[in-house]
C-alpha positions in Angstrom: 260.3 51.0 -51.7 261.2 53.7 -48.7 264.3 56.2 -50.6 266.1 58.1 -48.0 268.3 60.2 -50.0 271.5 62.5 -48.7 273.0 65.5 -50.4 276.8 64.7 -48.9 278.6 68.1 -48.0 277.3 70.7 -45.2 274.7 67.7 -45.3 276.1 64.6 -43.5 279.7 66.2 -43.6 280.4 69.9 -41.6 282.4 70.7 -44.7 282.6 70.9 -48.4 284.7 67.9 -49.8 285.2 68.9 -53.0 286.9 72.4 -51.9 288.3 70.6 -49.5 290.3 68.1 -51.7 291.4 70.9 -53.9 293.3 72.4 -50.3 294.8 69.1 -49.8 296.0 69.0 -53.6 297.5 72.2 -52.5 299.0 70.3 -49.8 300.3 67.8 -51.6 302.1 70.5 -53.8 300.3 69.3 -56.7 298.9 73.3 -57.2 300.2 76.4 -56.7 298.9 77.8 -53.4 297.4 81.1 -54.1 296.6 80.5 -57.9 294.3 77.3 -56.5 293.1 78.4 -53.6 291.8 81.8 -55.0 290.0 79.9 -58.1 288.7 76.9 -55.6 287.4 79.3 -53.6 285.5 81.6 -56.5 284.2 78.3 -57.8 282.4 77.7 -54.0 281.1 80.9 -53.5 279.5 80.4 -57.3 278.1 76.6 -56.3 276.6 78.7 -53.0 275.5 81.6 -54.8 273.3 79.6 -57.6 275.6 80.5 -60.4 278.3 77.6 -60.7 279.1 76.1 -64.2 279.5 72.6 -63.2 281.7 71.3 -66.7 283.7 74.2 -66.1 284.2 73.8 -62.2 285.1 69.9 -63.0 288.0 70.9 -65.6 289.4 72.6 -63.0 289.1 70.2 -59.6 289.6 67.0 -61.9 293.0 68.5 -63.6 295.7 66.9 -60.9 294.3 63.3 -61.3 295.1 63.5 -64.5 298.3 64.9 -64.2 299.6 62.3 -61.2 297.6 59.1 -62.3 295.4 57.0 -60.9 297.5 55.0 -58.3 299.1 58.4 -57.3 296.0 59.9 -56.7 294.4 57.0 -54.8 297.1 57.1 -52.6 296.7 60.8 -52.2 292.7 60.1 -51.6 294.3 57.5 -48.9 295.7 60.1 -46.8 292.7 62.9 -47.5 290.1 60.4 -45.9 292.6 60.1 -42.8 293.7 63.1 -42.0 290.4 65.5 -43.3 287.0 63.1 -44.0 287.2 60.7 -41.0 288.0 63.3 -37.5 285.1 65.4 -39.2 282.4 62.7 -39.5 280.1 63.3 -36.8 278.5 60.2 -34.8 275.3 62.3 -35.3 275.5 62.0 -39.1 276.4 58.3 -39.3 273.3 57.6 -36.4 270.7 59.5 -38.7 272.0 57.0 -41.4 271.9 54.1 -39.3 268.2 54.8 -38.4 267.0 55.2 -42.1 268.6 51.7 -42.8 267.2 50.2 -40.0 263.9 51.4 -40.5 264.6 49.3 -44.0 265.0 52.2 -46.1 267.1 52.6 -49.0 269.7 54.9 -48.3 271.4 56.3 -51.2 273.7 59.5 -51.2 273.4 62.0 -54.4 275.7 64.3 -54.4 277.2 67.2 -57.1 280.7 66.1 -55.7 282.7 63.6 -58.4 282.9 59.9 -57.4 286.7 59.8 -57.1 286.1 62.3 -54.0 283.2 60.8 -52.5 282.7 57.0 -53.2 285.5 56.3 -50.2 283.4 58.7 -48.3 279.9 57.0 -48.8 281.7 53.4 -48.0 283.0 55.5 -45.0 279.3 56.5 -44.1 278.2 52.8 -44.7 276.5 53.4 -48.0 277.0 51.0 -50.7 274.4 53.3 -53.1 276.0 56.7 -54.5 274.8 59.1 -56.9 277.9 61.6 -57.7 279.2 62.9 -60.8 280.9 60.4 -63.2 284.2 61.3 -64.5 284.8 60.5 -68.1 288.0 58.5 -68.5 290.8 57.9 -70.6 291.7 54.4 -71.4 294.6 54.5 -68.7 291.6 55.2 -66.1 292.6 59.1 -66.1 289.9 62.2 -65.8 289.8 63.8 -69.0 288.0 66.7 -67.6 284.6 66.2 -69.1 281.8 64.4 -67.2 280.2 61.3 -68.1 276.8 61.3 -68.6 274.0 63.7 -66.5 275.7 65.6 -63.8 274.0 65.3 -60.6 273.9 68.5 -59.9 270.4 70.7 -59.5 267.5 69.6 -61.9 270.7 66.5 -62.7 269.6 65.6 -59.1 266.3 64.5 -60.4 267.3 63.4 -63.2 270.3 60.7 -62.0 267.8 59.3 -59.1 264.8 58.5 -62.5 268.0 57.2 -63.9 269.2 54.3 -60.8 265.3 53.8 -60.1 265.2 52.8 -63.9 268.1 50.7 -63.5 266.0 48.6 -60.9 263.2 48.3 -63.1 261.5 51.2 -60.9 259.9 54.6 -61.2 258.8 57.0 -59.0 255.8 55.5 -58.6 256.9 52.6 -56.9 258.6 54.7 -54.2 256.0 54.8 -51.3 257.5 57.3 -49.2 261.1 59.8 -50.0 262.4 61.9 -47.8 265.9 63.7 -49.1 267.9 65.9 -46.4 269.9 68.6 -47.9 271.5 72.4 -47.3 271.6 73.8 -50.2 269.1 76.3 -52.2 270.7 74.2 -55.4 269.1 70.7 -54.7 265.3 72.4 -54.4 264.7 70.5 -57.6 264.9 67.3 -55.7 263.5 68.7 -52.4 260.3 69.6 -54.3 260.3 66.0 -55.8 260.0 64.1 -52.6 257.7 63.1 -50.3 259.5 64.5 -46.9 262.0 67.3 -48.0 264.2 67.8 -44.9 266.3 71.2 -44.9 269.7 70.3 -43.4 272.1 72.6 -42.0 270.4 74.6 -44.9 271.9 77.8 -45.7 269.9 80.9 -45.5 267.7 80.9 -48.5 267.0 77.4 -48.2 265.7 78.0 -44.8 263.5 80.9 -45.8 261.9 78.8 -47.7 261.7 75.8 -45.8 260.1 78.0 -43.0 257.2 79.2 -45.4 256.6 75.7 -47.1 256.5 74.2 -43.5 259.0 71.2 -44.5 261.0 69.9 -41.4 264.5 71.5 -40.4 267.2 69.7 -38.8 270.3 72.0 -37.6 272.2 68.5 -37.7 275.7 70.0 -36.2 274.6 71.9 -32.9 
């Protein structure tokens, strides 16, 4: 097996989905505007800065599905993929895909973002195989706030791929080559676990140390 594997935001997307879903919740007038946007946007610069706490960060951005519901908030998800995920996928990003799963690769997307947020977005991308953070539910379907299960997020990274080669009756060692494109200083764990780490977009301490490792980077946006 060939695993090309895709962080999803400031990766293949120009922008941060999560954060950006908690604006259009804002929007929506599901959140008080300056109470949400100040906390969504203390919880990004912790994810950038190495510090997030990712059960705490999920109570919070998980919090108005459960208040509206599930058919309320698919509907809401409806409009979000129309009017912010779709005019900022770039034909660059979905041709990078296109050439992994031509090649006969296994593209899968592994992401820290929760599934409600990005499984529309990996079908939008043409990618049936996601790796996200699973949502514990009530029995209605509703977030409870907790996550199910590892969180792929850092070191989860790792841990969540082992977990879906497992699945297939696979282990690392059946992977021949990986590559795994990513910006972010918190997916190194996964980057140092590959065969090709690709730095993406990175961010600046990612690229400092992509440039002394030597691993390939791709400004996928200019």
């Amino acid at each position: 097996m060939r695993l090309a594997l895709f962080d999803l935001d400031h990766t293949l997307l120009p922008l941060d989905s999560d954060h950006a879903w908690g604006q259009f919740t804002v929007e929506l007038g599901w959140r008080d505007a300056e109470t949400h946007t100040r906390a969504n946007d203390a919880f990004y610069e912790q994810y950038k800065a190495g510090t997030l706490d990712i059960h705490e960060y999920i109570r919070f951005s998980v919090a108005p599905l459960a208040e509206h519901g599930v058919d309320k908030s698919n509907a809401a998800h409806r409009r979000f993929m129309d009017q912010v995920i779709r005019p900022a996928i770039r034909p660059v990003a979905v041709e990078l895909v296109r050439r992994h799963q031509a090649a006969g690769d296994q593209v899968v997307i592994v992401t820290a973002t929760n599934e409600f947020v990005t499984r529309p977005i990996a079908a939008a991308f043409g990618v049936s195989e996601l790796i996200a953070i699973d949502l514990e539910r009530d029995p209605q379907g509703n977030p409870t706030g907790a996550i199910w299960g590892t969180p792929s997020f850092r070191e989860g990274k790792v841990a969540r791929v082992e977990q879906w080669l497992a699945s297939r009756g696979l282990s690392w060692a059946d992977v021949e080559h990986s590559s795994f494109y990513s910006d972010s200083l918190n997916d190194l764990p996964l980057l140092e676990k590959v065969t090709e780490p690709v730095a993406t977009n990175p961010d600046p301490r990612l690229s400092a140390i992509a440039t002394e490792r030597g691993w390939r980077i791709l400004n996928l946006f200019e």
